[in-house]
MIBA-363172 format. One record per residue (C-alpha): z, y, x; residue in three letters. Coordinates in nm, 4 decimals. Example, Ala and Ser with C-alpha at 12.3 -4.5 7.8 and 13.67 -1.06 7.14 Angstrom:
+----------+----------+----------+------+
!       pz !       py !       px ! type !
+----------+----------+----------+------+
!   0.7800 !  -0.4500 !   1.2300 !  ALA !
!   0.7140 !  -0.1060 !   1.3670 !  SER !
+----------+----------+----------+------+
//
This chain:
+----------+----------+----------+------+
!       pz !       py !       px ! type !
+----------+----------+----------+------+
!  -2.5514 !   3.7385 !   1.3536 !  UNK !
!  -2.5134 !   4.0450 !   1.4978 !  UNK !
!  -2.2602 !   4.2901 !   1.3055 !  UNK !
!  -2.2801 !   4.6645 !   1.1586 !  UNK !
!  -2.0450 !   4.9275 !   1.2049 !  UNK !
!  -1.9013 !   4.7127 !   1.5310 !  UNK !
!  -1.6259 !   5.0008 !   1.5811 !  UNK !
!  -1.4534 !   4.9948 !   1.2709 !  UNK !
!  -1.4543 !   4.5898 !   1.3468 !  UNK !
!  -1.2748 !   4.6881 !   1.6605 !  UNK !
!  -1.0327 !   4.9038 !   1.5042 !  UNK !
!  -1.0325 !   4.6173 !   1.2120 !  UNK !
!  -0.8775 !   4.3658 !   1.4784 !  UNK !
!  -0.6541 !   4.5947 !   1.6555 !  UNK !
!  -0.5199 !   4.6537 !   1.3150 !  UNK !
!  -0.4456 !   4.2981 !   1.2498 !  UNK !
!  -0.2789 !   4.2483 !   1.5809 !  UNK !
!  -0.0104 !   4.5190 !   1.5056 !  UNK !
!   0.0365 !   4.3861 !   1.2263 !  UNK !
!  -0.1300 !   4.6884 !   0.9711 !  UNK !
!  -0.2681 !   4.4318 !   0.7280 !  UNK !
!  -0.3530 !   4.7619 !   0.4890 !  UNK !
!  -0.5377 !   4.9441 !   0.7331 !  UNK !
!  -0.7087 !   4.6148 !   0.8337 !  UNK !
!  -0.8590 !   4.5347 !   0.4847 !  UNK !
!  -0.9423 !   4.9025 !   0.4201 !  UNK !
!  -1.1873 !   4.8592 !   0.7301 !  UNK !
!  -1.2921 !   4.5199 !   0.6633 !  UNK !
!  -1.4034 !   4.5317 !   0.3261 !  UNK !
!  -1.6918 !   4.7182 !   0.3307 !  UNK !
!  -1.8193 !   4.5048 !   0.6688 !  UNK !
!  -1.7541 !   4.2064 !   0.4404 !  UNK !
!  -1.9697 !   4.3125 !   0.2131 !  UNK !
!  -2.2448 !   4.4282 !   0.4748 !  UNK !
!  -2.2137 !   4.0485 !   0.5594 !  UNK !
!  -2.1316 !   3.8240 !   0.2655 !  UNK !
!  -2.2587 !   3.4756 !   0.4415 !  UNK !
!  -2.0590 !   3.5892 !   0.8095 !  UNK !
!  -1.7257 !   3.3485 !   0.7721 !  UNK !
!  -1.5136 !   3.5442 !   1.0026 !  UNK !
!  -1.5543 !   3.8382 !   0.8845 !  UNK !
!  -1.4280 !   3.7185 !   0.5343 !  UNK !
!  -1.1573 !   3.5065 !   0.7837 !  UNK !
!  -1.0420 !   3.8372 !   0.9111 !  UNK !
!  -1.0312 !   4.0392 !   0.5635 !  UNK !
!  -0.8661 !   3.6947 !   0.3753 !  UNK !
!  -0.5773 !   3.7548 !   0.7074 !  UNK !
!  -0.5478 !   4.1011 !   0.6549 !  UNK !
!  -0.4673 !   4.0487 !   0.2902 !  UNK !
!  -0.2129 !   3.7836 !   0.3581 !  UNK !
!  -0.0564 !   4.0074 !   0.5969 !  UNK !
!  -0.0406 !   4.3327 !   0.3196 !  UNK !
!   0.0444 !   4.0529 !   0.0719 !  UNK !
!  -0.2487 !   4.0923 !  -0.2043 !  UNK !
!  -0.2581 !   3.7739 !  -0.3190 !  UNK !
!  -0.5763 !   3.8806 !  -0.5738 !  UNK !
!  -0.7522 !   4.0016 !  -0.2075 !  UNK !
!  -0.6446 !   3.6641 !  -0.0689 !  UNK !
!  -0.7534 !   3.4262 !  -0.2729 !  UNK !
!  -1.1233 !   3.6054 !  -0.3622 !  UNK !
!  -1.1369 !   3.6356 !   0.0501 !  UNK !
!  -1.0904 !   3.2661 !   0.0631 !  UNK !
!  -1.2993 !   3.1406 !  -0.2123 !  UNK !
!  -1.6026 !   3.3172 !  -0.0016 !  UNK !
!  -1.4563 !   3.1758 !   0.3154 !  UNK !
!  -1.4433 !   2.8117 !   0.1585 !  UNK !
!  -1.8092 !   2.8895 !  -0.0410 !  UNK !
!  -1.9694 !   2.9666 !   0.3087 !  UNK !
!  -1.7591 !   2.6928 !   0.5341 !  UNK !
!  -1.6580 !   2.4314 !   0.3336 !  UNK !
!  -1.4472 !   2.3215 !   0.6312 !  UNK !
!  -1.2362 !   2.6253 !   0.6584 !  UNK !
!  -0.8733 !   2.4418 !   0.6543 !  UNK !
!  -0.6604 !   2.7882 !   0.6874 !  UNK !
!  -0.8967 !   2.9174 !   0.3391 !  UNK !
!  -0.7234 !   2.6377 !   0.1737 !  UNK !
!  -0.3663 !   2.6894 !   0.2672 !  UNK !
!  -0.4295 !   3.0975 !   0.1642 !  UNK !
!  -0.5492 !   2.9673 !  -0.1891 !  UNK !
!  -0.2303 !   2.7138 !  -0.2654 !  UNK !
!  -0.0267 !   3.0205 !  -0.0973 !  UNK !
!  -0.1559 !   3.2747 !  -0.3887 !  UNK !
!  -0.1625 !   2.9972 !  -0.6840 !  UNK !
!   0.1931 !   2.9422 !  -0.6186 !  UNK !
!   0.3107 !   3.3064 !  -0.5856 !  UNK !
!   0.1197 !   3.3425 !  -0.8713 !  UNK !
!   0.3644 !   3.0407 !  -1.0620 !  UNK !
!   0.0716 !   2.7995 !  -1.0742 !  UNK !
!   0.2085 !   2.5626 !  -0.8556 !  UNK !
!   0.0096 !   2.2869 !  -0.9567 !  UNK !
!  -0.2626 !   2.4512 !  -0.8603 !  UNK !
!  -0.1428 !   2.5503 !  -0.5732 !  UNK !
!  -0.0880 !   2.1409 !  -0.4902 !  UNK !
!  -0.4445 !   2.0731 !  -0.5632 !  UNK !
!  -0.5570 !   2.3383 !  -0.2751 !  UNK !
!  -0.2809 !   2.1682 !  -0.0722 !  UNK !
!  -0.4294 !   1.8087 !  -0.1190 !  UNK !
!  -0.8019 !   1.9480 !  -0.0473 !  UNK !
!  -0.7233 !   2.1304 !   0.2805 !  UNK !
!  -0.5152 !   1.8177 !   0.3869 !  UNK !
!  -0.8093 !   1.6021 !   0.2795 !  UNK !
!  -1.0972 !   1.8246 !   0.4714 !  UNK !
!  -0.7939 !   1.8326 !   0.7959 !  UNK !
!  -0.8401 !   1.4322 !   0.7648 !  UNK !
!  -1.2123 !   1.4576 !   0.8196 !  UNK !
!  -1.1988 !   1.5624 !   1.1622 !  UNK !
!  -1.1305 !   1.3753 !   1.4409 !  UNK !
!  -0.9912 !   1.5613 !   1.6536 !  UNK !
!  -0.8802 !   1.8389 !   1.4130 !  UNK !
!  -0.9573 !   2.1646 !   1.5434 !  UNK !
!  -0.7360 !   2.3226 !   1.8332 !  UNK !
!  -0.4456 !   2.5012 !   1.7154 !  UNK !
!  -0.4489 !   2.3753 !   1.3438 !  UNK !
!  -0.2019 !   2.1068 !   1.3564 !  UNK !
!   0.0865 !   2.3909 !   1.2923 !  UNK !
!  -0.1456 !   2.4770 !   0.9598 !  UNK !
!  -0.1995 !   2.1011 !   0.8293 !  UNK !
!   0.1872 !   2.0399 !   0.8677 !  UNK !
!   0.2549 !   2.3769 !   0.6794 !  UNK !
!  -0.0143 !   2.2445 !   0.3797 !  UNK !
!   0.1663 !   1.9295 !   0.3948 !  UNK !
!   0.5050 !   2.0628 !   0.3743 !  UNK !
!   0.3948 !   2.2926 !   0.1253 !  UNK !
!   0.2459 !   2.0295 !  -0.1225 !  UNK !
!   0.5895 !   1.7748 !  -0.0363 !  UNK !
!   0.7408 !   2.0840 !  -0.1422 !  UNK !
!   0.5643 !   2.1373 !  -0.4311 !  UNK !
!   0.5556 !   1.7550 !  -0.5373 !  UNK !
!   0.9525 !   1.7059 !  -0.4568 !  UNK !
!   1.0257 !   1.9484 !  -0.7800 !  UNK !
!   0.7335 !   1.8408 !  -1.0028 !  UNK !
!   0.9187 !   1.4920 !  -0.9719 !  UNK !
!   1.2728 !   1.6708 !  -1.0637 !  UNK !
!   1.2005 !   1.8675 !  -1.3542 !  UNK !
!   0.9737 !   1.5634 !  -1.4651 !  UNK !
!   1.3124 !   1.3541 !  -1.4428 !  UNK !
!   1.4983 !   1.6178 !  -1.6656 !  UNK !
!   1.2362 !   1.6463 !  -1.8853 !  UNK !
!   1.2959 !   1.2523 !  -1.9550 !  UNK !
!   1.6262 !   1.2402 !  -1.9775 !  UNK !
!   1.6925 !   1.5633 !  -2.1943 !  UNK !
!   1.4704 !   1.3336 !  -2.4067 !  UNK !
!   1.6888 !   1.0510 !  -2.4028 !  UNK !
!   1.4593 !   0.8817 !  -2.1515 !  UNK !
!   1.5980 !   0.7244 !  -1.8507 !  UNK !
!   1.3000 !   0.6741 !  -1.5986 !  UNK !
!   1.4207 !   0.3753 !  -1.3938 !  UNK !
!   1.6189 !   0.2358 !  -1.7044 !  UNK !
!   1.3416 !   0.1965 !  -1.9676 !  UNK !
!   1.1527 !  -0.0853 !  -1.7900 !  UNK !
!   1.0201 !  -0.1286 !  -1.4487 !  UNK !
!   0.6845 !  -0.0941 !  -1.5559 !  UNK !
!   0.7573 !   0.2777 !  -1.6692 !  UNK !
!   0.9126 !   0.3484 !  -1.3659 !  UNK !
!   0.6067 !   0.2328 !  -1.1660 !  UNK !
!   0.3958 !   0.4395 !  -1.3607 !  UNK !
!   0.6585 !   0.7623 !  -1.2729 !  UNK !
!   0.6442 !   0.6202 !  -0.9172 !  UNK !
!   0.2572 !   0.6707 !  -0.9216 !  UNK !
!   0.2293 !   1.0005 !  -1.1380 !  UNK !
!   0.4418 !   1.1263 !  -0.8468 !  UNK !
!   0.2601 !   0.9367 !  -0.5637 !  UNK !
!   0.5434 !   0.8190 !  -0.4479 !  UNK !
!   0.3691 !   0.4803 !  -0.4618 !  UNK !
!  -0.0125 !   0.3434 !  -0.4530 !  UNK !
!  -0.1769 !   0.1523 !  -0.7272 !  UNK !
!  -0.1735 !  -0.2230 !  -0.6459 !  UNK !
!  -0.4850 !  -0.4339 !  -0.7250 !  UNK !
!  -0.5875 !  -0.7880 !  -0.6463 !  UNK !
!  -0.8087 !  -0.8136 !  -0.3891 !  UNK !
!  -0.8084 !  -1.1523 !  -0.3023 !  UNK !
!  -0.9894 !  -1.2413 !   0.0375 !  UNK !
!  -1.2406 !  -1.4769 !  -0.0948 !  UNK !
!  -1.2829 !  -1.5337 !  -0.4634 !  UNK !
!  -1.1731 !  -1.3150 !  -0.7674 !  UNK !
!  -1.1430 !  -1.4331 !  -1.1124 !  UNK !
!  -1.1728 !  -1.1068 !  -1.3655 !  UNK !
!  -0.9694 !  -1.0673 !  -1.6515 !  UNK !
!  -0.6670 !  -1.1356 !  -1.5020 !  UNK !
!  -0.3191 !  -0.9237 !  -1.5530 !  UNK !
!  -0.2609 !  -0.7202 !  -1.2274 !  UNK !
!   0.1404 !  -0.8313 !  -1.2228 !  UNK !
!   0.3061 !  -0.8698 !  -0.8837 !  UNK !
!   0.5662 !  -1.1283 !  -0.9909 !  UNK !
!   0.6175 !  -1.3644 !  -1.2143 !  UNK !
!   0.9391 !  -1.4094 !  -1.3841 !  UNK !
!   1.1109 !  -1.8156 !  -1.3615 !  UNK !
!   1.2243 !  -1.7959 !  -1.6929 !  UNK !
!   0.8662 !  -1.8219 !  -1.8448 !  UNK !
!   0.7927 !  -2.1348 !  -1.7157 !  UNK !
!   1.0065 !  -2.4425 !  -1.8227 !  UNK !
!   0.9462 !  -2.6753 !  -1.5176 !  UNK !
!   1.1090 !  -2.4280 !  -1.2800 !  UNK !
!   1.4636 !  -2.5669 !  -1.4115 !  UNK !
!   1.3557 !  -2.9182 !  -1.2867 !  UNK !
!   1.1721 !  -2.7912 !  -0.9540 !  UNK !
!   1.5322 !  -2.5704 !  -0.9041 !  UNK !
!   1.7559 !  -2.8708 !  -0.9896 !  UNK !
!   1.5612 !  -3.0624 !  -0.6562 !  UNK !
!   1.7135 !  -2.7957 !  -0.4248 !  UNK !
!   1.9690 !  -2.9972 !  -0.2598 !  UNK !
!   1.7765 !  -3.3317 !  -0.2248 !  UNK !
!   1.4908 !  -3.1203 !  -0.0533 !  UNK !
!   1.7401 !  -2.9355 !   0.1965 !  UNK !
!   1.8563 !  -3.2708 !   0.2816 !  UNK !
!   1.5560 !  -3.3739 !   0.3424 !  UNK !
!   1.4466 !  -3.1029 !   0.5979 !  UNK !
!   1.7594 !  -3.0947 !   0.7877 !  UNK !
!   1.7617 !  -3.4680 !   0.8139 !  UNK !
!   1.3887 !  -3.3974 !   0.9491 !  UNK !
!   1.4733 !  -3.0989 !   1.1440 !  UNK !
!   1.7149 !  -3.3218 !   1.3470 !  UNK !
!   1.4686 !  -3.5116 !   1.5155 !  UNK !
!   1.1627 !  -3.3209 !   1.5508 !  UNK !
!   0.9828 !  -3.0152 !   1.6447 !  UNK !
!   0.7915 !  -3.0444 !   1.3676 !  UNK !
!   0.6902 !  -2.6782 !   1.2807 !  UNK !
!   0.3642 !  -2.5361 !   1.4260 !  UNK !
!   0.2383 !  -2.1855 !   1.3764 !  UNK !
!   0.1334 !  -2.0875 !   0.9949 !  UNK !
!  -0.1810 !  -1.9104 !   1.1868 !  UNK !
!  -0.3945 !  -2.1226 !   1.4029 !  UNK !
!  -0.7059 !  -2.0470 !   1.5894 !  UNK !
!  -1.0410 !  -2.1762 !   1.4108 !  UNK !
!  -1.3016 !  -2.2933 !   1.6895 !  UNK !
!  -1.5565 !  -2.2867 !   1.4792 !  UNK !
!  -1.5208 !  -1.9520 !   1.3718 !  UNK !
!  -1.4447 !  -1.5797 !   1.4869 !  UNK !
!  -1.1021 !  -1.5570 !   1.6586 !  UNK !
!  -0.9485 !  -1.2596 !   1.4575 !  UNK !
!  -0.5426 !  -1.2503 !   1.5947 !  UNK !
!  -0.3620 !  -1.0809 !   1.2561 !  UNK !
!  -0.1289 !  -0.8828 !   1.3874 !  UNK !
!   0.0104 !  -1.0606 !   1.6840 !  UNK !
!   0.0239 !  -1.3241 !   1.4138 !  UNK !
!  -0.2067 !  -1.6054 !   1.4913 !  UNK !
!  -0.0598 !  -1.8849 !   1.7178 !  UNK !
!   0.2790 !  -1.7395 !   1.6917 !  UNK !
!   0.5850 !  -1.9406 !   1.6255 !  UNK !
!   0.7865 !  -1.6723 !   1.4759 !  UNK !
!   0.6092 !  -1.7529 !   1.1402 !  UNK !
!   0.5591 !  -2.1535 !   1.1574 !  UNK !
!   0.4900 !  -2.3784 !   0.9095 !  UNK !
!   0.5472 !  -2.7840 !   0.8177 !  UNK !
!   0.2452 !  -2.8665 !   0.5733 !  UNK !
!   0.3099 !  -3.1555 !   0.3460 !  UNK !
!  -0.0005 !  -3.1211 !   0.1483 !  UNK !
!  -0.2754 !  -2.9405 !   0.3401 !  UNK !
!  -0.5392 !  -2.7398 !   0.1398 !  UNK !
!  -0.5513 !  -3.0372 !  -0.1176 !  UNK !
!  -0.5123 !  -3.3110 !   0.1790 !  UNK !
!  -0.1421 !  -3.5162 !   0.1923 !  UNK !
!  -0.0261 !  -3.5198 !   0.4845 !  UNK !
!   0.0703 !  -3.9329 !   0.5723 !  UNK !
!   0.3377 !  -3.8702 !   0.8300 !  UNK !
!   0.5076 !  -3.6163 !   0.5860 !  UNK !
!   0.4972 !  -3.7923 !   0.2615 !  UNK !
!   0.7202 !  -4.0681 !   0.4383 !  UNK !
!   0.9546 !  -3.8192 !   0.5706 !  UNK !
!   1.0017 !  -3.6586 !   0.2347 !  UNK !
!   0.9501 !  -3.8674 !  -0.0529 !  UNK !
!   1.1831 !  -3.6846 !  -0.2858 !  UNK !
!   1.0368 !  -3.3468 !  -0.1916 !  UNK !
!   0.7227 !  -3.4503 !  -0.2877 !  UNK !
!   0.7985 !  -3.5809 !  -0.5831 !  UNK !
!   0.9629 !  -3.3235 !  -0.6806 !  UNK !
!   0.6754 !  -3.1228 !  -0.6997 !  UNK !
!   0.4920 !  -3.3653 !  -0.9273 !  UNK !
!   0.6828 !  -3.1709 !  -1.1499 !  UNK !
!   0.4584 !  -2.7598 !  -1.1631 !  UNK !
!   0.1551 !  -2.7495 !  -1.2555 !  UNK !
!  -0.0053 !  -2.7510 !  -0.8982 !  UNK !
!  -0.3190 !  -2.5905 !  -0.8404 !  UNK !
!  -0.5556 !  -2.8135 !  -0.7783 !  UNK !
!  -0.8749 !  -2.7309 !  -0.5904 !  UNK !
!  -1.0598 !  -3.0110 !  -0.4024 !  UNK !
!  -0.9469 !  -2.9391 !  -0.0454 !  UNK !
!  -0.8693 !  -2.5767 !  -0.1532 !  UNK !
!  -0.5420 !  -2.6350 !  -0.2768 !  UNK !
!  -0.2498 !  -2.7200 !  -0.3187 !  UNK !
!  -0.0614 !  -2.5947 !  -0.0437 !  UNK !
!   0.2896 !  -2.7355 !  -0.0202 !  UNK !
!   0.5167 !  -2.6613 !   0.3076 !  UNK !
!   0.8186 !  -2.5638 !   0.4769 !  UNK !
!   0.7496 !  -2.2261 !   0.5742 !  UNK !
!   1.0083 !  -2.0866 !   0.8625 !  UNK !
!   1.0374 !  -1.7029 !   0.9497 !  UNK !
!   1.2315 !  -1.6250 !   1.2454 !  UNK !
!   1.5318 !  -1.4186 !   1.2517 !  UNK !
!   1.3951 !  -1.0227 !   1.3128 !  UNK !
!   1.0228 !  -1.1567 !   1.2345 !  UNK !
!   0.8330 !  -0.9848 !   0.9968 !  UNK !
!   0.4759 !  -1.1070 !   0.8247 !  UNK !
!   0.2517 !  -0.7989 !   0.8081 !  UNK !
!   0.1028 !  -0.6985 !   0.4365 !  UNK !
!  -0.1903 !  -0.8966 !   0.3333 !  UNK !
!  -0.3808 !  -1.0200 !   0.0476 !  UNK !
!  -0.4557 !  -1.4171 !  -0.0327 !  UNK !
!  -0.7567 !  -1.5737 !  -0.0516 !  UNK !
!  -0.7767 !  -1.6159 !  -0.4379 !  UNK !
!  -0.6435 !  -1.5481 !  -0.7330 !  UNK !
!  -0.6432 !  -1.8112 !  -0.9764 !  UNK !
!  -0.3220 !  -1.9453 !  -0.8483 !  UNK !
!   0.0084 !  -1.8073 !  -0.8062 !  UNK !
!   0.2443 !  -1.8666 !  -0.4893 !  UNK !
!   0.5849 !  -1.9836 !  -0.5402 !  UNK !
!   0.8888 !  -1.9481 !  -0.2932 !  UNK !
!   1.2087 !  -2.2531 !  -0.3647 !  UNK !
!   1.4169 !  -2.0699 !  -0.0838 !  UNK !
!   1.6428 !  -2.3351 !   0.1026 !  UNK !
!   1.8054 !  -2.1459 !   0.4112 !  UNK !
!   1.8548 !  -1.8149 !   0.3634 !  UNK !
!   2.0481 !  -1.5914 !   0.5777 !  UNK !
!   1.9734 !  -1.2667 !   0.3988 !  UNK !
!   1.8628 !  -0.9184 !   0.5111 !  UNK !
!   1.4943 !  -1.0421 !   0.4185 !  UNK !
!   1.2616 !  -0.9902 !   0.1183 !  UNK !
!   0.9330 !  -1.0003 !   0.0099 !  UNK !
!   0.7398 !  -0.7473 !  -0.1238 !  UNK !
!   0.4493 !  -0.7691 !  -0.3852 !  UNK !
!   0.2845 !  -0.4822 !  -0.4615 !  UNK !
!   0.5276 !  -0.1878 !  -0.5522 !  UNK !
!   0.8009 !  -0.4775 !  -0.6132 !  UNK !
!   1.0995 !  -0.6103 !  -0.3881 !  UNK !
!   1.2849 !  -0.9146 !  -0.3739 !  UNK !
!   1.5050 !  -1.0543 !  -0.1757 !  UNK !
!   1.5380 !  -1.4375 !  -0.1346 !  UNK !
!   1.8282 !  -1.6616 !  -0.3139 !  UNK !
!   1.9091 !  -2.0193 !  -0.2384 !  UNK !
!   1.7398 !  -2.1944 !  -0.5036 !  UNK !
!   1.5783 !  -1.9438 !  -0.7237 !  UNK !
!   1.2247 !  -1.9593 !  -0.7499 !  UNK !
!   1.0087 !  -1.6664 !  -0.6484 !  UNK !
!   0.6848 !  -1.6953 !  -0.8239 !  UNK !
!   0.3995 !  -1.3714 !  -0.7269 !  UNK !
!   0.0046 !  -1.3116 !  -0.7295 !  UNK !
!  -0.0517 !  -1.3081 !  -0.3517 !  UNK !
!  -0.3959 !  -1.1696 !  -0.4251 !  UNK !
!  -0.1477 !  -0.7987 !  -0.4810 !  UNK !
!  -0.0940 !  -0.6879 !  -0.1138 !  UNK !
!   0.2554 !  -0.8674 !   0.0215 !  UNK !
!   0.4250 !  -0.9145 !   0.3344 !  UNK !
!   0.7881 !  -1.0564 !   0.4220 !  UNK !
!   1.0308 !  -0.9961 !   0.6884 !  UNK !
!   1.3479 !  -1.1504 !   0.8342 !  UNK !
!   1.5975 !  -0.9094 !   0.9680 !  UNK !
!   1.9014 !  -1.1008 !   0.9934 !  UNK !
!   1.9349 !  -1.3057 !   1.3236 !  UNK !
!   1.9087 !  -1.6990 !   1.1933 !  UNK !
!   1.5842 !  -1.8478 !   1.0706 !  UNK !
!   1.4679 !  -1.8362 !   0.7085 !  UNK !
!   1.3034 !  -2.1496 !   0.5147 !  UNK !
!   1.1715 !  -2.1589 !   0.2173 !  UNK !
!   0.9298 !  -2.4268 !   0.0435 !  UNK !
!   0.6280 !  -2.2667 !  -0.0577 !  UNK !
!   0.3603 !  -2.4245 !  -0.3190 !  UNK !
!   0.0809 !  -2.2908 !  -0.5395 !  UNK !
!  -0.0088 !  -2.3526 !  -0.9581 !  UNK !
!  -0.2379 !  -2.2109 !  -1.1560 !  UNK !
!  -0.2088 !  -1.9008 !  -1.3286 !  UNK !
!  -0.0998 !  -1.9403 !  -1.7058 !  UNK !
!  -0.3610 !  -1.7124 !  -1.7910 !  UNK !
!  -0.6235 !  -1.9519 !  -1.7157 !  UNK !
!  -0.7822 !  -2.1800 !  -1.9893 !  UNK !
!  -0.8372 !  -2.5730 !  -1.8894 !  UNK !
!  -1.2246 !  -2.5454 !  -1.9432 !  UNK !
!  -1.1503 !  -2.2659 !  -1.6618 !  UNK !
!  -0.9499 !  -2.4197 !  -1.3959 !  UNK !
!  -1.1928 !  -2.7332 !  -1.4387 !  UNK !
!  -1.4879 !  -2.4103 !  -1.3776 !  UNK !
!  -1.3122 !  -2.2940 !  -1.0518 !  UNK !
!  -1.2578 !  -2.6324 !  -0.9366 !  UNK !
!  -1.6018 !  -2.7305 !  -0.9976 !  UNK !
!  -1.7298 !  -2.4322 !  -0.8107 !  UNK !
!  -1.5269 !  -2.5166 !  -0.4977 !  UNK !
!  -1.6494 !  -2.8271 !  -0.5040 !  UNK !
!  -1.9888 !  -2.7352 !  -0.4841 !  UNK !
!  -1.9171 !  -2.4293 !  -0.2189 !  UNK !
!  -1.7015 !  -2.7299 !   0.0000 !  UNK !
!  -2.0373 !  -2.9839 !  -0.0576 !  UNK !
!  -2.2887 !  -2.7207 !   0.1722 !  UNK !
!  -2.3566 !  -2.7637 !   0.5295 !  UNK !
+----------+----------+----------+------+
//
């Protein structure tokens, strides 16, 4: 497009150079206006503003900037700039959070913007860093105590803030609707967990009486022939997260169930899921010392996953969702592993726990019978 009054443009530029954002805009305006579709022209005037500091100039400069290049990532930065020197800095946030979002869209991003996309981001940390203050002081000049009211208030302050994501289920092959999105499961709400915790000692024995004469763990991930190798993280065939299966997707394992008789029993006592040769699941499961299991989802989640630690070291956790905790000899851990989890081991010995599945409480009998039945059917075709 070519451009009238091409001097004044000239003495427009120089202008900006030294600085004169005044003189620059007084120029400028009237070729903006010749042109009201030419994006840097209105890039030039929106520069020259921010330079004389009229916000007013600045932001109606970049709303035609953004209006004819929706792409315009510096437009964005100049409208938070004036909302928030105008005391809307919420507004100023959202302009933030667009310009970062239309930076993310381009891969590369555009020479000499990264400066620009770590101001915006600074800018809206910035802005989102105080919102979460004076919301805290709000609270508590309330008589509200943020982390002390319950944890599920606190979450929801975690993710008005974004300090944390929302955390579904999104189980890797089946979902079951209706069910409460909760990351863990408290012991005390189930009254077999005292019996199942009371078996801690006799199943320690048995593993280290089985651990003396065997290497019996293999890796928890194994390569499928039959179908596409897909390595998880470095995970798959690797020792550092091994597992001794007792009961194998539904299937008792004969050499196990002589070695240990009391474990099993033992676990005649939760309501184990069972699911054809879905489930249950019941094993040693073995993390090595500075091993970590990367976050994933399960495969379903009509069951929940439950964690009898035996050995623990300490320095490890789990996390479920936006919740962490930490392994203790003989307390259950009971979680949704359809909720996005992963585990690490940072001290320098080995970790075991036993790990087993039951059904969610939520579920009605005529239910569970349902999702076995369907299993059975899915397991039944070629």
């Amino acid at each position: 497009m070519s451009v009238r009054n091409d001097d004044d443009l000239k003495v427009a530029a120089k202008a900006l150079q030294a600085g004169d954002g005044r003189r620059a805009s007084a120029l400028l305006k009237p070729i903006a206006d010749a042109h009201p579709g030419h994006a840097q022209i209105w890039m030039m005037l929106a520069e020259a503003h921010r330079i004389a500091g009229d916000h007013a100039g600045l932001e109606a400069a970049a709303d035609r900037v953004i209006s004819i290049e929706p792409r315009a990532l510096r437009a964005y930065g100049w409208k938070g700039d004036c909302r928030v020197a105008l005391g809307d800095a919420r507004g100023g946030a959202s302009w933030y959070k667009e310009g970062l979002a239309q930076g993310a869209r381009f891969s590369p991003l555009p020479q000499g913007l990264d400066a620009e996309m770590a101001r915006q981001r600074g800018a809206l940390e910035e802005i989102e860093s105080a919102f979460a203050a004076q919301l805290n002081d709000g609270l508590l000049a309330h008589g509200i105590s943020p982390g002390g009211t319950s944890g599920r208030f606190a979450e929801s302050i975690d993710l008005l803030n974004g300090t944390k994501s929302i955390q579904l289920q999104k189980p890797a092959t089946y979902y079951f609707p209706g069910l409460p999105q909760r990351a863990f499961y408290e012991r005390e709400a189930f009254d077999w967990v005292p019996r199942v915790e009371a078996s801690t000692d006799i199943i320690r024995e048995e593993l280290i009486a089985a651990l003396a004469n065997d290497d019996l763990f293999t890796p928890y991930l194994q390569v499928e022939p039959a179908r596409p190798h897909r390595d998880f993280h470095g995970m798959t065939g690797n020792k550092d997260w091994s597992a001794l299966h007792l009961i194998d997707n539904g299937i008792v394992s004969p050499t196990n169930q002589a070695r240990f008789p009391k474990t099993l029993a033992a676990m005649e006592l939760a309501p184990l899921c069972r699911i054809g040769v879905r489930a249950p699941t019941v094993m040693f499961s073995l993390l090595k010392g500075g091993a970590r299991i990367p976050p994933h989802h399960g495969a379903i989640n009509t069951r929940l996953i439950c964690h009898l630690p035996l050995v623990v070291p300490g320095n490890g956790a789990l996390r479920c969702g936006n919740y962490q905790r930490a392994w203790e000899s003989g307390k259950l851990l009971i979680f949704d592993d359809s909720i996005e989890h992963e585990a690490w081991n940072d001290s320098s010995e080995d970790r075991i726990i036993l790990i087993f599945d039951i059904w969610r409480p939520e579920l009605t009998n005529d239910e569970r019978a349902a999702v076995t039945v369907l299993f059975d059917v899915i397991d039944s075709q070629a």
